[in-house]
N, C-alpha and C positions, 0 to 999 in steps of 0.2 A: 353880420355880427356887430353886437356896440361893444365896445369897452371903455373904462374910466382911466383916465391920463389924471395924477395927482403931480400937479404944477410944482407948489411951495407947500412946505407943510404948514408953515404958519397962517396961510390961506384957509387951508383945510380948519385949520385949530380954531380958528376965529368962528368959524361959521359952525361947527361944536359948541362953544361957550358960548354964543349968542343961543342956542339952543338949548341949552342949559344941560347940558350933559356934560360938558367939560368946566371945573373950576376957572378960572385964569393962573398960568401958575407965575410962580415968583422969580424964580431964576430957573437956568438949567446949567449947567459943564458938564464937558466931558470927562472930566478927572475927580470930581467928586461928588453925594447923595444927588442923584436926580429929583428937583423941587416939582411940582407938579401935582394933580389927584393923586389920592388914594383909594385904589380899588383891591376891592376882597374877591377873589374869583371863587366861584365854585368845581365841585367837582364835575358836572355837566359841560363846562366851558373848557375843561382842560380835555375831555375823552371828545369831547367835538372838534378842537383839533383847529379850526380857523382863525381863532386867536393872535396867532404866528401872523398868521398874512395880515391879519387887523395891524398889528404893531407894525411889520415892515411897510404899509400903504401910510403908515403917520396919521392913520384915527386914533392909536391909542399911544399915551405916553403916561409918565412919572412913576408910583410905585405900586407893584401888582402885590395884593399879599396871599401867600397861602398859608394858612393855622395849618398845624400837626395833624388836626386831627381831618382835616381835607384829604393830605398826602395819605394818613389809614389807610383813608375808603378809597384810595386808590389802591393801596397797595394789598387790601382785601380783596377787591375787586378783581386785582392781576393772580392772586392768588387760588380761584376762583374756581370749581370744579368742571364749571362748565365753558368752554371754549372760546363762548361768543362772549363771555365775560372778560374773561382772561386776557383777549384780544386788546376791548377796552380797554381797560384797567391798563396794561402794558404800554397801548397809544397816549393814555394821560401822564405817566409817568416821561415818557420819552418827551413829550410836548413842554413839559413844567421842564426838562433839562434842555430843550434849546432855549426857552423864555430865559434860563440863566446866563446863557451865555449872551443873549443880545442888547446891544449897549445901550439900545432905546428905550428901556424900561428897568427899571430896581426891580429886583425879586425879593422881596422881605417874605422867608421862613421864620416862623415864630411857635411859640410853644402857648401863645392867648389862650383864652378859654371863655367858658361863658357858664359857670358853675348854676344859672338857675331854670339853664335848658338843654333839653335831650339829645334832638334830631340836628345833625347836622345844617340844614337851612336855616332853622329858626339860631342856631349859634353864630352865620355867617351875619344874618340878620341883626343880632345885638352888636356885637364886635363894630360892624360899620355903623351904627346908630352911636355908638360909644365916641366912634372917631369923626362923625359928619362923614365919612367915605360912601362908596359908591358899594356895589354888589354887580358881576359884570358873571352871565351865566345866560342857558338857552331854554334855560326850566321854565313852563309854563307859570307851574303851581309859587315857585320861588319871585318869581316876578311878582303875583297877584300879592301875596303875602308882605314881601318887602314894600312896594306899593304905599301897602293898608296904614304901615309902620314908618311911612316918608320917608323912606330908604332910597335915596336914587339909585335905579336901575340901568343898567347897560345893559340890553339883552339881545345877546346875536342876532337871534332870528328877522326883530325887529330892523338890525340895523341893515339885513341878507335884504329885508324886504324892499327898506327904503331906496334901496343901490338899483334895482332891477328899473330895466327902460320903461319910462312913461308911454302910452300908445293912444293917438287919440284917431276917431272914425276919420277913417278918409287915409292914413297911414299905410304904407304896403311893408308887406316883408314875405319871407320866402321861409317856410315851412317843408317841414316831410312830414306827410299823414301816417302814422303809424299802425291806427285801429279806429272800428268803429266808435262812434258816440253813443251818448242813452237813447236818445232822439233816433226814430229813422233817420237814412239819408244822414246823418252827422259823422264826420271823422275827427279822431283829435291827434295832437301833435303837440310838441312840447316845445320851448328853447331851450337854453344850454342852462338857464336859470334855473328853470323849472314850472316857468310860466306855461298854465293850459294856455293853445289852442284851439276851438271850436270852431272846424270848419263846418259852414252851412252847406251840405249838399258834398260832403267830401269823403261818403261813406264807402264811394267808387274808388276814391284815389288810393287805397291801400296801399303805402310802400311806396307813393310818389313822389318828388319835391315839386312844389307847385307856390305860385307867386297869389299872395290870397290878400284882401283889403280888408281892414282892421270897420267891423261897424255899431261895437261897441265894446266896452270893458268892465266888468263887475268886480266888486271886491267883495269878497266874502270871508267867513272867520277864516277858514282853510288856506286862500290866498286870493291871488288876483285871476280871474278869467277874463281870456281876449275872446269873442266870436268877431270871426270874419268871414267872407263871400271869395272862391275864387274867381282871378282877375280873369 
């Protein structure tokens, strides 16, 4: 297993704002407005739930906002006839009440608006264009869109991707095959990440853990695939 050890935050923050994802901020204290970006979260980033661990690893700081009308469609959502909705909706709400409480980020509730659009994206969209802020969400479609409109984007998924171990040929690691692959003879297997891997010839090992050599890596829209050879 790899994990990430977060040294000093301000380490972390530099190599953020050399990336242009983080502002530089101006000050901070603990006792009074946290100076810093401003990011507009969506309603996508609050029901995903990762956020929390974003803030407490010190990738995110200064002031998160959420409009009125964000909490709504949460609270529509939680209202929701249907279960798996309800769920949702209830996990976004619960997630926006610990981000209040923790001292590493401002939570600015506000009543903004954006009277000369509709959908909530495109109104998260204006509001940060208004402000120079950011947009910080795991929406495909809100990424592309903000994007188009020079909106900088913070988007989980992107950053879920970035974090995951590099692997280059010739690397070992130790797998369990779970099922076959497309390919005859191929078995796949996962990490804890979510990274495929394709075992060449491991269509036998069903249900094994077996030590297999990394002999290539592709990145595709979907994500990253490892194929490796067992050792």
């Amino acid at each position: 297993m790899m994990g990430l050890t977060v040294a000093k935050r301000h380490d972390l923050a530099d190599g953020l704002r050399a990336a242009g994802i983080l502002k530089t901020p101006e000050r901070a204290t603990k006792s009074g407005p946290i100076d810093g970006p401003v990011i507009y979260v969506d309603t996508s980033a609050l029901i995903d739930g990762r956020i929390t661990d974003v803030v407490a690893a010190g990738f995110l700081y200064g002031t998160l906002v959420v409009p009125r009308f964000v909490v709504d469609e949460l609270q529509a959502i939680a209202d929701s006839r249907e279960q798996a909705r309800r769920v949702r909706g209830r996990r976004g709400l619960e997630v926006l009440a610990v981000l209040q409480k923790d001292p590493r980020v401002a939570v600015e509730l506000n009543d903004e608006d954006a009277d000369n659009v509709t959908t909530v994206d495109a109104k998260l969209i204006e509001l940060a264009r208004r402000r120079s802020a950011g947009v910080l969400t795991d929406d495909f479609n809100l990424n592309r869109v903000a994007q188009l409109h020079e909106v900088r984007v913070l988007n989980l998924n992107h950053l879920a991707n970035a974090l995951k171990p590099a692997f280059l040929p010739g690397d070992g690691i130790r797998v369990k095959v779970i099922q076959q692959g497309k390919e005859p003879g191929q078995g796949l297997a996962y990490l804890d990440d979510g990274t495929m891997i394709v075992v060449e010839g491991g269509g036998t090992m069903i249900e094994r853990e077996i030590d297999v050599t990394v002999v290539r890596v592709l990145q595709t829209v979907a994500g990253r695939m490892v194929f490796a050879q067992p050792r």
